[in-house]
C-alpha positions as CSV (number, residue, x, y, z in Angstrom):
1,X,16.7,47.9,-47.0
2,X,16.4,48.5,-43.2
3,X,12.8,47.8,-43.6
4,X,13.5,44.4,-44.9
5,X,16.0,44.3,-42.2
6,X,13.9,44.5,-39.3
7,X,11.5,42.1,-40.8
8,X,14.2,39.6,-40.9
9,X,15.0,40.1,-37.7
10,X,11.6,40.0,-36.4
11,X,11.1,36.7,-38.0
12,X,14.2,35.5,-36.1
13,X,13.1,36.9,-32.6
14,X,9.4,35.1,-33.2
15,X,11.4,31.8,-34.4
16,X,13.6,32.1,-31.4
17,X,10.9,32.5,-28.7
18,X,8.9,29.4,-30.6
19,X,11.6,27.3,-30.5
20,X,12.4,28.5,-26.5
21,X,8.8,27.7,-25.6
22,X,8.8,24.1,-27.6
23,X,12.0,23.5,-25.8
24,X,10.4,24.7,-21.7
25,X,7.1,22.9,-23.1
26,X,5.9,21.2,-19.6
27,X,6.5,17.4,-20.1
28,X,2.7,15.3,-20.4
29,X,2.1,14.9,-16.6
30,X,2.1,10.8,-16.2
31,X,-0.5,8.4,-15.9
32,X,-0.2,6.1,-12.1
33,X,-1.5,3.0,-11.3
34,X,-1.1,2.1,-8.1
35,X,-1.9,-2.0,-7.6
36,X,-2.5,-3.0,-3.8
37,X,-2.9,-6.7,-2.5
38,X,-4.4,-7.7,0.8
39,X,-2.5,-9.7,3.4
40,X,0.3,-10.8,1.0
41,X,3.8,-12.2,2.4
42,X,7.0,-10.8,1.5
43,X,7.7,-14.0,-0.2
44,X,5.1,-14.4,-2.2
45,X,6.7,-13.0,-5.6
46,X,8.8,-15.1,-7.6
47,X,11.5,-11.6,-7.4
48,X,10.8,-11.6,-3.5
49,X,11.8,-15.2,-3.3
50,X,8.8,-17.4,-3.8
51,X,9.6,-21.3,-3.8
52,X,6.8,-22.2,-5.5
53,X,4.3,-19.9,-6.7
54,X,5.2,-18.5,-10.6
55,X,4.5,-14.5,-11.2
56,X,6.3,-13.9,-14.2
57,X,4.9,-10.2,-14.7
58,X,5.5,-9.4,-11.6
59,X,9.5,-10.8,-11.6
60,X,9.1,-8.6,-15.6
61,X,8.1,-6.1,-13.9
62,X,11.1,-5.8,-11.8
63,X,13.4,-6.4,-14.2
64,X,12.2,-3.2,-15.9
65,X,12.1,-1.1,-12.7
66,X,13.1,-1.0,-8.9
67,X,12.9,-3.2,-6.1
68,X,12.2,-2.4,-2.6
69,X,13.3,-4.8,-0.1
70,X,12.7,-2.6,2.9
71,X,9.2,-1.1,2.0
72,X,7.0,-1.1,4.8
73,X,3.1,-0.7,4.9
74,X,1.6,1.8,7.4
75,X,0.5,-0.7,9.9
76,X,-0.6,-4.3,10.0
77,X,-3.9,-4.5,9.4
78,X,-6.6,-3.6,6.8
79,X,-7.9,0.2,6.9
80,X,-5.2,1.7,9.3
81,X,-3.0,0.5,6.4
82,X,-5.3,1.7,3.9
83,X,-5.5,4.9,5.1
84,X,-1.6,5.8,5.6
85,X,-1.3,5.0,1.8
86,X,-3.8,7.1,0.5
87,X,-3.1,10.0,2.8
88,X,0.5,9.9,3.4
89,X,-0.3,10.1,7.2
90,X,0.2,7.6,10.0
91,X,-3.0,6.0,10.4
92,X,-3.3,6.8,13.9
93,X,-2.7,10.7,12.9
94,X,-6.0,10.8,11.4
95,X,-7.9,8.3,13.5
96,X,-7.9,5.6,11.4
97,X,-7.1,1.9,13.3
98,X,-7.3,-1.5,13.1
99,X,-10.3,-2.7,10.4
100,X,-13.4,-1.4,10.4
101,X,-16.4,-3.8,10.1
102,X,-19.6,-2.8,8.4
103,X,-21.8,0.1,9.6
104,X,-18.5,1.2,11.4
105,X,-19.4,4.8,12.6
106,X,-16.2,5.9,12.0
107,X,-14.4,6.5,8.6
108,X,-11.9,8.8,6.4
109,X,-12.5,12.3,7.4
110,X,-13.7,14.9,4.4
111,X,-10.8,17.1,5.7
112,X,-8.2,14.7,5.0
113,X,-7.1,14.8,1.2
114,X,-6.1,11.1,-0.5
115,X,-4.1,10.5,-3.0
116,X,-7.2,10.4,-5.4
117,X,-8.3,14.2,-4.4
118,X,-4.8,15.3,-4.9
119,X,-4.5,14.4,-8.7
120,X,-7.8,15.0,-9.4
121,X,-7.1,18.7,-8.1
122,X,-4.3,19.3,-11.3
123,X,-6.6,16.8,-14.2
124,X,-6.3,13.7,-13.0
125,X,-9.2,11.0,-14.0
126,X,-9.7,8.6,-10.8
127,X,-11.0,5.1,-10.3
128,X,-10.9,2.5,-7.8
129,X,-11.7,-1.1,-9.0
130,X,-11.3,-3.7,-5.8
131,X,-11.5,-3.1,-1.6
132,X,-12.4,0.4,-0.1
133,X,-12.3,-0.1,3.5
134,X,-12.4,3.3,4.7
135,X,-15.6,3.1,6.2
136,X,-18.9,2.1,4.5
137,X,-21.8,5.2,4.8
138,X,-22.1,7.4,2.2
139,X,-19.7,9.9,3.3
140,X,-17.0,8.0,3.5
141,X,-17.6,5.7,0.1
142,X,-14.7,6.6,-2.6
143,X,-17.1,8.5,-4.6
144,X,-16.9,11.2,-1.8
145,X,-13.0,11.5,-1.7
146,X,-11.7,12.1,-5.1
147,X,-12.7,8.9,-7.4
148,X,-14.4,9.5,-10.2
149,X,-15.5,5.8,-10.3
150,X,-15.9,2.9,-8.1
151,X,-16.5,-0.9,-8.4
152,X,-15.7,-3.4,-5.6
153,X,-16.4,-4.1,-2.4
154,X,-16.8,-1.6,0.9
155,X,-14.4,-3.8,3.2
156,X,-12.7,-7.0,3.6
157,X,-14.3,-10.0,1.8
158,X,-14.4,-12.1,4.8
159,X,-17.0,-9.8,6.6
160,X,-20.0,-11.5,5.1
161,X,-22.3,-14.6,6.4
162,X,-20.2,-17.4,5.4
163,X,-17.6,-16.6,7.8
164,X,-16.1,-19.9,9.4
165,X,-17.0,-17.9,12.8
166,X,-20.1,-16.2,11.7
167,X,-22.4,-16.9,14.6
168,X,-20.1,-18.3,17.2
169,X,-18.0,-14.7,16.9
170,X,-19.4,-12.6,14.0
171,X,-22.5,-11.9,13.1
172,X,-22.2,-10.3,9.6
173,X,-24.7,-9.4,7.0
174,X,-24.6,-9.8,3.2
175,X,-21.4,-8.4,1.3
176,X,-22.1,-5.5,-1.3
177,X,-20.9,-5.4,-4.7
178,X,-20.6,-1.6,-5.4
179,X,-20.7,0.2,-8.4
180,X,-19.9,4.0,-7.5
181,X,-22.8,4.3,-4.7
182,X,-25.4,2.1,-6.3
183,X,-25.3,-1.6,-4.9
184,X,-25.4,-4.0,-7.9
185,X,-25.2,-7.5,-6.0
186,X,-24.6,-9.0,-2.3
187,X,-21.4,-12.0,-3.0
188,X,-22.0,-15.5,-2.3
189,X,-19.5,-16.7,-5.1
190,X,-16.1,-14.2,-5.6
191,X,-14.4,-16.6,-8.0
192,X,-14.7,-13.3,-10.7
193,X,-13.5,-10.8,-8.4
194,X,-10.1,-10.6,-9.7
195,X,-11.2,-10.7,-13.7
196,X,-14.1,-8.0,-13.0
197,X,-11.4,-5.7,-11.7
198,X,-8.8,-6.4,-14.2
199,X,-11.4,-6.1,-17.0
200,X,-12.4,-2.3,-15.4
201,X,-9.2,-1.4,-15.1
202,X,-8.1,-2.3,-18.5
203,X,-11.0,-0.6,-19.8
204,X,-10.4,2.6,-17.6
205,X,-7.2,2.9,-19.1
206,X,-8.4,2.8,-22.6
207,X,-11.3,5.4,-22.2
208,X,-8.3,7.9,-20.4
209,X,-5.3,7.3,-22.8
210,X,-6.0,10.9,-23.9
211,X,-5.9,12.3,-20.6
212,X,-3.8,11.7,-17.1
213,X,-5.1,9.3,-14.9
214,X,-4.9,7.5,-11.2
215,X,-5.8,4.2,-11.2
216,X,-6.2,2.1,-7.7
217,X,-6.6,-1.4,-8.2
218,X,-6.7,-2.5,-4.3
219,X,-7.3,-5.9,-4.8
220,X,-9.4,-8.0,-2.1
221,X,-7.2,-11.3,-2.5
222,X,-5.2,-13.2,-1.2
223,X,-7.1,-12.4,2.2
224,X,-9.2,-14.9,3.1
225,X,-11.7,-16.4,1.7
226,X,-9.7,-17.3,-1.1
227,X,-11.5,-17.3,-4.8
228,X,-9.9,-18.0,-8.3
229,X,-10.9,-18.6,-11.2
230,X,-11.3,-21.6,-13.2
231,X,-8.5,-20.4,-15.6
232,X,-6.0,-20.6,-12.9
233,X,-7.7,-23.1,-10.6
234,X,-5.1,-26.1,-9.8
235,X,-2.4,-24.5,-11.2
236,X,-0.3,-23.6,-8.7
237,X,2.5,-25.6,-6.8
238,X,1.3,-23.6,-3.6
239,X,-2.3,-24.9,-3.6
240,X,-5.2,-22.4,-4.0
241,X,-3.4,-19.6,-2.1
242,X,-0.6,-19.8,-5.1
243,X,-3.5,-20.5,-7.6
244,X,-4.9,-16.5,-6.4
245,X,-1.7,-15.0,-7.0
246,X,-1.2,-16.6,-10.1
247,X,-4.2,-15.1,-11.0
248,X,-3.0,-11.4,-9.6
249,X,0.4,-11.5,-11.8
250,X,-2.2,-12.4,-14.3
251,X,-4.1,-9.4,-13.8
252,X,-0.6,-7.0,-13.8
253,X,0.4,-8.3,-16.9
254,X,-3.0,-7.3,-18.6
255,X,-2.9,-3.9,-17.1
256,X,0.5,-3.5,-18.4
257,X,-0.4,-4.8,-21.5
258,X,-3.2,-2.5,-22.2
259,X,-0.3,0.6,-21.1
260,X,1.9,-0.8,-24.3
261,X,-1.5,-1.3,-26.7
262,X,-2.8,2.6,-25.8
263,X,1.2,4.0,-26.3
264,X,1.3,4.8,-22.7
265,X,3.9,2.2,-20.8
266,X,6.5,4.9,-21.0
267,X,4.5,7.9,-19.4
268,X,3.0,5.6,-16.5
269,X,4.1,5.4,-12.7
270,X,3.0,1.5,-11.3
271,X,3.5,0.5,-8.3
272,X,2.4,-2.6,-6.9
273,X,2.8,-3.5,-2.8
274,X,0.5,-5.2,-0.1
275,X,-1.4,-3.4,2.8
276,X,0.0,-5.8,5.3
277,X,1.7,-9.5,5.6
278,X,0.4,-13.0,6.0
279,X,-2.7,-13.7,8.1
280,X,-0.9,-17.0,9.3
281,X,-3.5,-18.3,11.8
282,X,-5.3,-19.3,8.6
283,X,-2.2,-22.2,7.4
284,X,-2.0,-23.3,4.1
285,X,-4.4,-20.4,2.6
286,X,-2.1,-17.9,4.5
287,X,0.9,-16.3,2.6
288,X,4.3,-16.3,3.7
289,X,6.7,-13.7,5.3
290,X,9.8,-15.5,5.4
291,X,12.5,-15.0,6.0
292,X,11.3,-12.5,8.2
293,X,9.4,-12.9,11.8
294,X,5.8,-13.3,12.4
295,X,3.1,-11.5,10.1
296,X,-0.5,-10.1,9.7
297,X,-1.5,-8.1,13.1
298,X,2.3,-7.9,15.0
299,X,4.6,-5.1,14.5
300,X,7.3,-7.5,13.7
301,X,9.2,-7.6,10.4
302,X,7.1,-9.8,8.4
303,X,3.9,-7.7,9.8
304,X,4.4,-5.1,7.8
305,X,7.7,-5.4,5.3
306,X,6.0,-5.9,1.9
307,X,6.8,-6.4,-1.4
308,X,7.7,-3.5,-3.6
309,X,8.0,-2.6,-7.3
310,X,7.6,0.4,-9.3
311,X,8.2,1.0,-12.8
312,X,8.5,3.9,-15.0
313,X,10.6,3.4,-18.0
314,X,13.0,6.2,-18.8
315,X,12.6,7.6,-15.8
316,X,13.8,4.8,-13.0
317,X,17.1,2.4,-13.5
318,X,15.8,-0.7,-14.3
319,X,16.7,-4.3,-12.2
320,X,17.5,-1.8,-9.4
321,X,17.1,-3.4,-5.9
322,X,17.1,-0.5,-2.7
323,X,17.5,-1.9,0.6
324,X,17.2,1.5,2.8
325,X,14.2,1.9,4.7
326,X,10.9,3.2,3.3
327,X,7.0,3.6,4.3
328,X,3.4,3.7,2.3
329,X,3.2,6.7,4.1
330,X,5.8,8.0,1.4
331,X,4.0,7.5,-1.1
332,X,1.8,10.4,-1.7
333,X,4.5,13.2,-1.4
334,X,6.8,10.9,-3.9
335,X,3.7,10.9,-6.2
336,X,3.5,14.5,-5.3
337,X,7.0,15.5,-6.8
338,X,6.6,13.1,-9.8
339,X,3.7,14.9,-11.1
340,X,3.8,18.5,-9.9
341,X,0.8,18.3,-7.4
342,X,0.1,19.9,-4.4
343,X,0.7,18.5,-0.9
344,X,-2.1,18.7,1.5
345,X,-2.2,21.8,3.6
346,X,-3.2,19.4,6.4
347,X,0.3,17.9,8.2
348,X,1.0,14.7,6.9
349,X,4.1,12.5,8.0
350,X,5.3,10.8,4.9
351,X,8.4,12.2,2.9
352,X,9.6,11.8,-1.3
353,X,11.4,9.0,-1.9
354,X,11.6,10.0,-5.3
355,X,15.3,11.4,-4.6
356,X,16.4,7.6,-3.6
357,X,14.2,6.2,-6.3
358,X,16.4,7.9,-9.1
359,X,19.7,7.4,-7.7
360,X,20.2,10.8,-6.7
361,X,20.7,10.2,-3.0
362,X,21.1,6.8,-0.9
363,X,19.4,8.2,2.1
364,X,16.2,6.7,3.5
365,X,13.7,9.7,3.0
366,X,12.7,9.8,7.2
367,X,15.2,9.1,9.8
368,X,13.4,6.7,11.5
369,X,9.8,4.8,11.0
370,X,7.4,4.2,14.1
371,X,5.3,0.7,14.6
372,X,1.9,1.4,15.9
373,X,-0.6,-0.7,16.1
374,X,-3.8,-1.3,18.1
375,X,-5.6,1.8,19.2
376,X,-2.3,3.8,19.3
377,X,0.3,1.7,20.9
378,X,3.9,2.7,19.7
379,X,5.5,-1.1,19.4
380,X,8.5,-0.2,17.5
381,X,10.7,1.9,15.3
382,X,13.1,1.1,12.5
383,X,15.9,3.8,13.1
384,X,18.5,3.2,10.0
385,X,20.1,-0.5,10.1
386,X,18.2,-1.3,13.5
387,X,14.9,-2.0,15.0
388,X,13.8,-1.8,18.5
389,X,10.7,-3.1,20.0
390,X,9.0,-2.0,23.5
391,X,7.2,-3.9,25.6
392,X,3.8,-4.8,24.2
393,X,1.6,-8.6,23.8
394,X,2.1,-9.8,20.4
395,X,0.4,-12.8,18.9
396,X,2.3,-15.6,17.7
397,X,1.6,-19.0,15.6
398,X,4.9,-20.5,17.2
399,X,3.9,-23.7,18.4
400,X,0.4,-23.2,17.5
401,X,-1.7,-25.8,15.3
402,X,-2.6,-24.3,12.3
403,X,-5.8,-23.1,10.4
404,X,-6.5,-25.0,7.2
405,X,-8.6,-24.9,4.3
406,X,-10.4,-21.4,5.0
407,X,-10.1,-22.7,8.9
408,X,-8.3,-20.5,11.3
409,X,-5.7,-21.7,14.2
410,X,-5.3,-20.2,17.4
411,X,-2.8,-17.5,18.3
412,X,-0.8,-17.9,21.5
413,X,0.0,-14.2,23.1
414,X,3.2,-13.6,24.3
415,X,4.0,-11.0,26.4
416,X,7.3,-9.2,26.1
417,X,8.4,-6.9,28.8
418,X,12.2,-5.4,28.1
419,X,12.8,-3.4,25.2
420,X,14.6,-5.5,22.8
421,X,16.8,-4.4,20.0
422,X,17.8,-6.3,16.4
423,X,20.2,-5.6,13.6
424,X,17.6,-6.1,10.4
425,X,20.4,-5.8,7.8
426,X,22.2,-8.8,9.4
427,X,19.9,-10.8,11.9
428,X,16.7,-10.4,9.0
429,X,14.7,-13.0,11.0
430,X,15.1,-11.0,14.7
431,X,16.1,-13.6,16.5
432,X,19.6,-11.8,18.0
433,X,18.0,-9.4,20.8
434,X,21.2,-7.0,21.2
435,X,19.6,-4.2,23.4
436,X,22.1,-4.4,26.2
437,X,25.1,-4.5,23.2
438,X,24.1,-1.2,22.4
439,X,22.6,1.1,24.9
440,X,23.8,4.4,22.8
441,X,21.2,3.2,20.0
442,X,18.8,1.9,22.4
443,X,18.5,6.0,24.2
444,X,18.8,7.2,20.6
445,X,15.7,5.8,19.7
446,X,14.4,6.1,23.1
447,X,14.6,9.9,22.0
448,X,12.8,9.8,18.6
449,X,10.2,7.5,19.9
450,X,9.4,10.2,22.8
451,X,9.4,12.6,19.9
452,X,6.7,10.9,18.1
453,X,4.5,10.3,21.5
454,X,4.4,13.9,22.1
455,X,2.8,14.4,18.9
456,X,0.5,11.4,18.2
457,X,0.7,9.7,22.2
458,X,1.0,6.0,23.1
459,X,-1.9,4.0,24.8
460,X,0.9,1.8,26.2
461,X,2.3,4.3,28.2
462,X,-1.2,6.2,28.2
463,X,0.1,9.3,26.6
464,X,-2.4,11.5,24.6
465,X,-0.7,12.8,21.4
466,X,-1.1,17.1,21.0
467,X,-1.8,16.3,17.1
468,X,-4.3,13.5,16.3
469,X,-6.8,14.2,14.0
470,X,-10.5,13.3,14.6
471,X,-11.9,10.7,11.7
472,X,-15.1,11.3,10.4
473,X,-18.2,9.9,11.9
474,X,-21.4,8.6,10.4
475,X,-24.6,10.3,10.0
C-alpha cells in the first residue's frame, strides 16, 4: 500500500514540476524589422497628415499599433543619423558626423556594437536590404558588424556621376550595387531599387520563420534622385516624389503580408521612421515637414521630428498616439528590454521607451534631448514641453527660389545670435521666441546643456568633450 503510495505521489511531484516549467517556459523571443526611409517629411504619411500622397499600409499600420508624434532622429543628416540608430549613441559620441562620401577614411568603429551585433549575440539572423552609409572599406561594410547578409548600396544614391553638380561641385565615381562584400553592378537606372529590397526582405523573412530574426530595410528613397517604378509611376497626386512613397507603403504592406502568410505578425516588433526630414533645396522632389519649421540639415523641428510607428500585436495598444519626447538613440535599449539582450558594455546615451510604449508610464524615457549637428556643434535641446536653440548659422529656403525636377535651389544662411526659446506643444511651427518670458527654463537648460558639453564638447563654444569615442579609420 505505501509503496503504491509514494508512487502516486511521485507521479504528482513529476506532473507538478512539468506543468511549473510549461507554465515559466521563456516566451519565443520576437522577430524585428526595423524599416528606415531617407530624408522623409513629417507629413509625408497619410496618419502624419499627408494632403495628398495615399499610404494606406502605413495609416493600417497605425491603426494596429502606436504613433509617435514627437520621435526624433539622431541628427539631420545621413550617417550621423545612421549611426545613433544602430548604436543607441549620439552620433557625435562615437565620431560619426555629417555624411560620409565614398572612400571616406572614417567609418563605424569595430568596438562599437549595433543593433545588428546585439541580437545576433542571443540567435538572431541579420540582414540589411537598402543604404549602409557607415563608411564604405571593407571594415566598416555591414558584413563586418553583425549582418549576416547584405544587398544595397554603400551610401546615399545621389553620390554617383549623374549628380546635377557632378563636375562643377562633386566629382563622384560609379555607385555600387552590393551583395554582402562582392559588387554585383555600378547604378545608372534605380527605378528597381525599392522592389529588389522588398523582394529580399520578403524572402528573408520566409527562409527565418523558424528562427528570430532582425531585419533592416533602410531604404535609399525618397532622397534624391528619385526612382519608381512603372507600377506606381504617375500615380500620385504629389508628382513623382508622392509616386516613391506610394511605392514605400507598397513595400510595408508586402513585408507585413509575408509576417501574416509565415504565422509570424503577432511575434514581430516593426518599426518604421526616417533618418532625417526634407532636403527642401530640392522643391517639388523634396518632402514636406509641415507644420513644423525648416528640414533636412538644421536643428529645427522639422530637421529631425520624424514619423513614427511601431506595431506588435498583443503586446502594444493599438491606434495609440504618444506625444512625449523620444530619440533613435532609444531605440536599441527599447529593443534591448523587448527581447532580453544585452546592452553594450560601451556607454551609450539612449534609454527604453518600452515603459511609455506599453502604457506603463507617461514619462519621456531622457529628461531632455540635445541637437547637434555639424562637427559637434550643440544647436539645441528639447527639455519636456520646450525647446531652446543657441546661437548657431542655420540654412533656410525662406525666400529662396526653389530646386525642381532633381534641380537644387539655394539656401540663404541666417545667422542667429541670442538664444531663443519655443513652446513645441503649443507654438508647433517655432515662430513665438519666448526666451526672455522664461529665464528659469532658459538657466535650466543652460544647465543640462553644460552637462552634456562636459561630456561630448561643443565646437561652437570650442569645448572638447572628456568622452568621445574615436571612429574607425580605413586601412
Amino acid at each position: 500500500m505505501f509503496k503504491n503510495l509514494s508512487l502516486v505521489t511521485l507521479a504528482l511531484v513529476l506532473f507538478s514540476c512539468a506543468e511549473k516549467q510549461k507554465e515559466t517556459k521563456p516566451e519565443v523571443p520576437p522577430n524585428v524589422i526595423l524599416i528606415f526611409t531617407d530624408d522623409q517629411g513629417y507629413q509625408d504619411v497619410g496618419t502624419f497628415g499627408s494632403p495628398n500622397i495615399e499610404t494606406p499600409h502605413l495609416d493600417q499600420m497605425a491603426k494596429e499599433g502606436v504613433k509617435l508624434t514627437s520621435f526624433y532622429s539622431a541628427q539631420p543628416i545621413c550617417s550621423a543619423s545612421r549611426a545613433g540608430i544602430l548604436t543607441g549613441c549620439y552620433p557625435n559620441r562615437i565620431g560619426i558626423h555629417n555624411a560620409l562620401g565614398p572612400g571616406s577614411p572614417t567609418g563605424i568603429n569595430s568596438t562599437e556594437m549595433t543593433l545588428a551585433e546585439m541580437l545576433k549575440g542571443i540567435g538572431y539572423k541579420t540582414a540589411i536590404y537598402g543604404k549602409w552609409h557607415l563608411g564604405d572599406s571593407p571594415k566598416f561594410l555591414p558584413t563586418r558588424h553583425g549582418f549576416d547578409e547584405f544587398f544595397g548600396i554603400p551610401y546615399s544614391n545621389d553620390m554617383w556621376p549623374y549628380h546635377p553638380q557632378q563636375g562643377t561641385v562633386f566629382n563622384f565615381g560609379p555607385l555600387p550595387l552590393y551583395e554582402n562584400e562582392t559588387v554585383l553592378d555600378t547604378l545608372t537606372d534605380q527605378s528597381q531599387l525599392t522592389t529588389q529590397i522588398t523582394e529580399r526582405s520578403v524572402d528573408f523573412i520566409i527562409r527565418n520563420k523558424n528562427n528570430p530574426f532582425f531585419l533592416y530595410v533602410p531604404h535609399p528613397q525618397p532622397h534624391v534622385p528619385l526612382f519608381v517604378s512603372d507600377k506606381f509611376k504617375g500615380k500620385s497626386k504629389r508628382g513623382l516624389y508622392g509616386d516613391v512613397i506610394m511605392e514605400i507603403d507598397w513595400s510595408v504592406g508586402e513585408i507585413l503580408a509575408a509576417l501574416k502568410e509565415n504565422g509570424l505578425e503577432d511575434n514581430t516588433v516593426v518599426i518604421f521612421t526616417s533618418d532625417n526630414g526634407p532636403w527642401l533645396s530640392y522643391g517639388n522632389h523634396a518632402g514636406s515637414a509641415l507644420p513644423f519649421r525648416e528640414g533636412k540639415g538644421t536643428a529645427w523641428e522639422g530637421a529631425q521630428r520624424e514619423p513614427f510607428i511601431m506595431r506588435y500585436p498583443n503586446k502594444l495598444t493599438p491606434r495609440k498616439t504618444i506625444d512625449v519626447p523620444v530619440m533613435a538613440i532609444d531605440i536599441l535599449p527599447t529593443i534591448a528590454e523587448i527581447t532580453g539582450a544585452r546592452l553594450p558594455n560601451l556607454t551609450i546615451d539612449g534609454k527604453s521607451a518600452w515603459p511609455l510604449l506599453t502604457g506603463e508610464s507617461e514619462e519621456s524615457p531622457q529628461e531632455a534631448y540635445f541637437f547637434y549637428y555639424r562637427i559637434n556643434e550643440l544647436m539645441g535641446v528639447r527639455y519636456g514641453k520646450w525647446k531652446m536653440y543657441f546661437p548657431h548659422t542655420y540654412r533656410t529656403m525662406d525666400g529662396q527660389k526653389p530646386g525642381k525636377d532633381g534641380l537644387p535651389g539655394e539656401y540663404k544662411m541666417i545667422e542667429m545670435e541670442e538664444i531663443e526659446l519655443y513652446d513645441v506643444t503649443t507654438d508647433i511651427s517655432e515662430t513665438n521666441n519666448v526666451a526672455e518670458d522664461y529665464p528659469e527654463v532658459v538657466d535650466k537648460i543652460k544647465v543640462l546643456a553644460n552637462g552634456m558639453r562636459h561630456e561630448l564638447g561643443d565646437s561652437l563654444l570650442e569645448l572638447e568633450g572628456f568622452k568621445n569615442r574615436e571612429p574607425g579609420k580605413a586601412e
